[in-house]
C-alpha positions in Angstrom: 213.2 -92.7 86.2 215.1 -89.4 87.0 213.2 -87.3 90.2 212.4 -84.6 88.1 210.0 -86.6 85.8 208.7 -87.9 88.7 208.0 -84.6 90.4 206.7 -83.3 87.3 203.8 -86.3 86.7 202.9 -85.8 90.4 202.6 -82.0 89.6 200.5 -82.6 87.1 198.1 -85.3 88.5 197.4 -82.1 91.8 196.9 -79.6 88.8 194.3 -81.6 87.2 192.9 -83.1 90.6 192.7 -79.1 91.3 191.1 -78.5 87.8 188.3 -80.9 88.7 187.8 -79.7 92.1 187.0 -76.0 90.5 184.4 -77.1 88.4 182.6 -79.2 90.5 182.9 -75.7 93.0 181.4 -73.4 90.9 179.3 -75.5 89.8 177.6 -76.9 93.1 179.1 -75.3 96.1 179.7 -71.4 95.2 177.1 -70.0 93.3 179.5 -67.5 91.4 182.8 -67.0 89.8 183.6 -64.1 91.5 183.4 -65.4 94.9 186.0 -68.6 94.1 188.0 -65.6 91.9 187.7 -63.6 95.3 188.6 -66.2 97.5 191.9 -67.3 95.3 193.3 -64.0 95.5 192.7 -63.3 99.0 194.1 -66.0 100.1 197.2 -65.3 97.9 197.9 -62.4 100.3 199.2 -65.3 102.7 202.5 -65.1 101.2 203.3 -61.8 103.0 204.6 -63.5 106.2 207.3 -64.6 104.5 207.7 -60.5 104.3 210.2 -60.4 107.0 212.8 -62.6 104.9 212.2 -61.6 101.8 210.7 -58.2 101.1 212.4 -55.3 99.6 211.3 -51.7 98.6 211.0 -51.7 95.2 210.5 -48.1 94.2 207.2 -46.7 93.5 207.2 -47.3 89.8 208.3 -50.6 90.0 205.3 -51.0 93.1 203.6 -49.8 90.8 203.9 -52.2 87.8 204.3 -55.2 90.4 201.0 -54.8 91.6 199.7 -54.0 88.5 200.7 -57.2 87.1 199.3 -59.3 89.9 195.9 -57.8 89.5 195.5 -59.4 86.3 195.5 -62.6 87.9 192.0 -62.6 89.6 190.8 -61.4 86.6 192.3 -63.9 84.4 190.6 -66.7 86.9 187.2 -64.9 87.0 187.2 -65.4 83.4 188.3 -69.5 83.4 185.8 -70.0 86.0 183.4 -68.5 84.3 183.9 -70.7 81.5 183.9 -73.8 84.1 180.8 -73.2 84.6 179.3 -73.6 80.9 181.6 -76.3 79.7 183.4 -79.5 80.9 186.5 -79.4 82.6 188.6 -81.1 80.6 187.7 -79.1 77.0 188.0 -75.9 78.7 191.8 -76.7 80.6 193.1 -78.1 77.4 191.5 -75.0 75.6 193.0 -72.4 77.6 196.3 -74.3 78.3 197.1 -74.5 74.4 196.0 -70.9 73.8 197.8 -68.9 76.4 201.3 -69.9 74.5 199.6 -68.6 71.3 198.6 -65.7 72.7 202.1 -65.0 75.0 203.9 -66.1 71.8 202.1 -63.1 70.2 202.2 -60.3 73.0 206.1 -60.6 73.2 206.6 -60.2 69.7 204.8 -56.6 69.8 205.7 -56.0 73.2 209.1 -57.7 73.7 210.5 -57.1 70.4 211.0 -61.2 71.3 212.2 -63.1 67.7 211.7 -67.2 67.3 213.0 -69.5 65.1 211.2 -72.1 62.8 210.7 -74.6 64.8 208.9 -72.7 67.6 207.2 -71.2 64.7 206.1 -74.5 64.0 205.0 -75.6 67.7 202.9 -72.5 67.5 200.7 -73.6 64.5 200.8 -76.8 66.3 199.2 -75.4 69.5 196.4 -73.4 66.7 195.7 -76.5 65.0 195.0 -78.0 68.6 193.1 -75.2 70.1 190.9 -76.2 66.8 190.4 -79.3 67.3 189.3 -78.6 70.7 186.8 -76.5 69.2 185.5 -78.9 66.8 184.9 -81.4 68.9 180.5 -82.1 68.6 179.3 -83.6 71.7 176.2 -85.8 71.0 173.5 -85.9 71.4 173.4 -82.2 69.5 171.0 -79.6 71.2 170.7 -76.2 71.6 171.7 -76.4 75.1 175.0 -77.6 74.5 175.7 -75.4 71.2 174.1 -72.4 73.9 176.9 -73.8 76.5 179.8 -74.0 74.1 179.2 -70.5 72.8 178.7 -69.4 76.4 182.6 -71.1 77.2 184.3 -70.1 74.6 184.9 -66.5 74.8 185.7 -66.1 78.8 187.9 -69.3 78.0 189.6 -67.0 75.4 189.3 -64.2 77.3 191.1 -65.6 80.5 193.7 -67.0 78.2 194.7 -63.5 76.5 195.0 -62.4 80.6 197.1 -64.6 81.7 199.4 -64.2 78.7 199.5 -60.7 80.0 199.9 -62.3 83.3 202.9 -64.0 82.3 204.5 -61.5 80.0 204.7 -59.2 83.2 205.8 -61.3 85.4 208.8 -62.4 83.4 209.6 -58.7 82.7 209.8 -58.4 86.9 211.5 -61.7 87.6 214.3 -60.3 85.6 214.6 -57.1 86.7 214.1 -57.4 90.4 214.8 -60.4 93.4 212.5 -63.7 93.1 210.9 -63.8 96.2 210.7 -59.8 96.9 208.5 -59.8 93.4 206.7 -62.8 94.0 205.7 -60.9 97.6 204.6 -57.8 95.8 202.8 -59.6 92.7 200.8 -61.8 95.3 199.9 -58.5 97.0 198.2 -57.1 93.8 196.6 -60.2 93.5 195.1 -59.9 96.8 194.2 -56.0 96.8 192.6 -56.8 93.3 190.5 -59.4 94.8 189.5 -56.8 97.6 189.0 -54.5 95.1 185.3 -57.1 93.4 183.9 -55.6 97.0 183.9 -52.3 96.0 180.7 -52.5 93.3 177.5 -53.2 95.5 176.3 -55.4 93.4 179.5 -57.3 93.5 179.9 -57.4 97.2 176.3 -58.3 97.5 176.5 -61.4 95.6 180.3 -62.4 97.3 178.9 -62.0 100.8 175.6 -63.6 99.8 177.6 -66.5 98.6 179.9 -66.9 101.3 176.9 -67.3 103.3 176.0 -64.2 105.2 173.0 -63.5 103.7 172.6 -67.0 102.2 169.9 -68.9 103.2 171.4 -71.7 102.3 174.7 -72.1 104.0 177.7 -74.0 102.8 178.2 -76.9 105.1 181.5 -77.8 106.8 182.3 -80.5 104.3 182.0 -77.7 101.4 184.3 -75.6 102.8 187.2 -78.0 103.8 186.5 -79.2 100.3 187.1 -75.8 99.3 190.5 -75.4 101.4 191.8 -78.9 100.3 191.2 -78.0 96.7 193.7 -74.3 96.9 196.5 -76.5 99.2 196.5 -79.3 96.4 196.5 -76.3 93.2 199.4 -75.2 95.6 201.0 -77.9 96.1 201.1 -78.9 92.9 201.9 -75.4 91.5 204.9 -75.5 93.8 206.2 -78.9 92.6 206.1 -78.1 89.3 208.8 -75.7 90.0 210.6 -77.5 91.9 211.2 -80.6 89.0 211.6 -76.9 86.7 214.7 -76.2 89.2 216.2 -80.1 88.8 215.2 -80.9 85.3 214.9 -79.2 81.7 212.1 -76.7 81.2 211.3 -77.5 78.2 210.5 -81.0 78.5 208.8 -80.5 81.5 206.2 -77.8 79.7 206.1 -80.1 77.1 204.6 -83.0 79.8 201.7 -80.3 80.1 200.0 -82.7 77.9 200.2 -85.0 81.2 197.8 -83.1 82.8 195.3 -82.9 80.5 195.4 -86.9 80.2 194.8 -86.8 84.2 191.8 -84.4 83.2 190.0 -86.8 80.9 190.9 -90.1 82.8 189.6 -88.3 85.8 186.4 -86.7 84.2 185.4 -90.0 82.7 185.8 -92.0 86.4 183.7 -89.1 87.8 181.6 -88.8 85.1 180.5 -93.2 85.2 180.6 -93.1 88.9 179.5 -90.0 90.4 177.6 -88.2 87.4 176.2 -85.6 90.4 179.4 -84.5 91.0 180.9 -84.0 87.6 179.2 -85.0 84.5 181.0 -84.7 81.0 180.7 -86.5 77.6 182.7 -89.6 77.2 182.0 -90.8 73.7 184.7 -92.7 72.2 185.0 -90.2 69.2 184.7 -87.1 72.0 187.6 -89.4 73.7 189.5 -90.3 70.7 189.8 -86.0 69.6 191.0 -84.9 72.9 193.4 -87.3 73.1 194.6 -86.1 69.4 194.5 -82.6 70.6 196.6 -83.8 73.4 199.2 -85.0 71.5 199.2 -82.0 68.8 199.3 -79.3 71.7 202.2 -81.3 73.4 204.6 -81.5 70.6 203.8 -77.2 70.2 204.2 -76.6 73.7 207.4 -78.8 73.4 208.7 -76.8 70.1 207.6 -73.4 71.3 210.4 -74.4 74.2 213.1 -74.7 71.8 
């Protein structure tokens, strides 16, 4: 087995490890999305002390647009988080994952000028007809808490995906017309000030601090929070592995594998779900089962021929 399919399975298995450790977060440690949105971006501001080796003036336009850009990214997480918190983790990832490429795919052919050929016309239907299925998935038993919770995820779930195509868009425009690690510096900067920035409304800073545990009566104990910490090192970690089986094997393929992931997602939502339902509780009904693992499929062969 060649290293970079190896690298790209572990990748894959701390993404959706990750994925599971932000629902169960917002769902029953932080009271809101904006404080784990808060918290991501703050902490992206880390990057800076590699500053010294890697920062260069840009020029204020191009400051500019660089931090720009990285402010999307809290809000693009505010919105998946919110939508965490209303549907199960597996539905919304796979959701959100298979829409982002629709939604890039679209962007850069208004924005870009960007032209594709039939077969990654094709792998976008693909990832539309999956994105559907996804949707018409019925849990059982039917209620109008779940149809309330469904309707309640899918429009930040759609919502976060159209920001991070953004997200993407401008970041590619940067990567190519400035250094790597300079913009990667000045992207992660935006990130952070963005994040600084959800202080600014009272009622915003109220409920960040409240849930941080200032003014909380409740307090988050230590185990929380080094749950907390361990769950951004292994999103990290496996963000950074991912591109480093991207710099040893074909990108394409390895994209493709996204559908990897998503398998870790269910397998890993059903184990929690049978064995410790407090911590994360999802529906795992053969036919649920047997339509996410169709969606699976479909989405990977688009994400595969959107590559090409």
């Amino acid at each position: 087995m060649p290293t970079w399919l190896i690298l790209t399975i572990v990748a894959y298995f701390l993404l959706a490890v990750a994925n599971l450790g932000d629902k169960f977060l917002i769902s029953k440690v932080l009271p809101s999305s904006k404080i784990y949105a808060f918290l991501i971006g703050l902490m992206s501001l880390v990057v800076f002390v590699a500053a010294p080796w890697g920062l260069m003036w840009p020029g204020w336009l191009w400051l500019i647009f660089n931090l720009a850009v990285g402010a999307l990214f809290p809000w693009a997480l505010l919105a998946m988080f919110t939508a965490l918190k209303h549907g199960d983790t597996s539905r919304i990832t796979i959701l959100i994952g298979s829409a982002i490429p629709i939604f890039t795919f679209l962007l850069s052919l208004l924005l870009l000028g960007a032209s594709y050929n039939f077969q990654q016309t094709l792998g976008l239907i693909l990832l539309i007809v999956g994105s559907l299925i996804i949707l018409a998935i019925k849990d059982q038993p039917k209620s109008k808490k779940i149809i309330n919770s469904i309707s309640k995820a899918l429009w930040p779930s759609l919502v976060s995906a159209i920001i991070f195509a953004f997200y993407f868009i401008g970041t590619k425009f940067v990567y190519e017309n400035q250094p790597f690690l300079s913009s990667y510096i000045w992207l992660a900067g935006g990130n952070g000030l963005m994040a600084l920035l959800f202080l600014v409304p009272t009622s915003w800073r109220q409920e960040i601090l409240s849930g941080l545990g200032y003014k909380s009566k409740k307090q988050q104990t230590t185990k929380q929070k080094f749950l907390l910490i361990i769950n951004q090192i292994l999103g990290g970690l496996g963000s950074l592995i991912q591109h480093y089986a991207i710099f040893f094997g074909p990108v394409a393929i390895i994209n493709a594998l996204q559908g990897v992931q998503y398998v870790f997602l269910i397998l890993g939502g059903w184990f929690l779900t049978i064995f410790f339902p407090k911590i994360i509780k999802e529906n795992i009904s053969r036919s649920v089962i047997i339509q996410k693992i169709i969606a699976i499929i479909v989405i990977a062969i688009g994400l595969y021929l959107t590559t090409q």
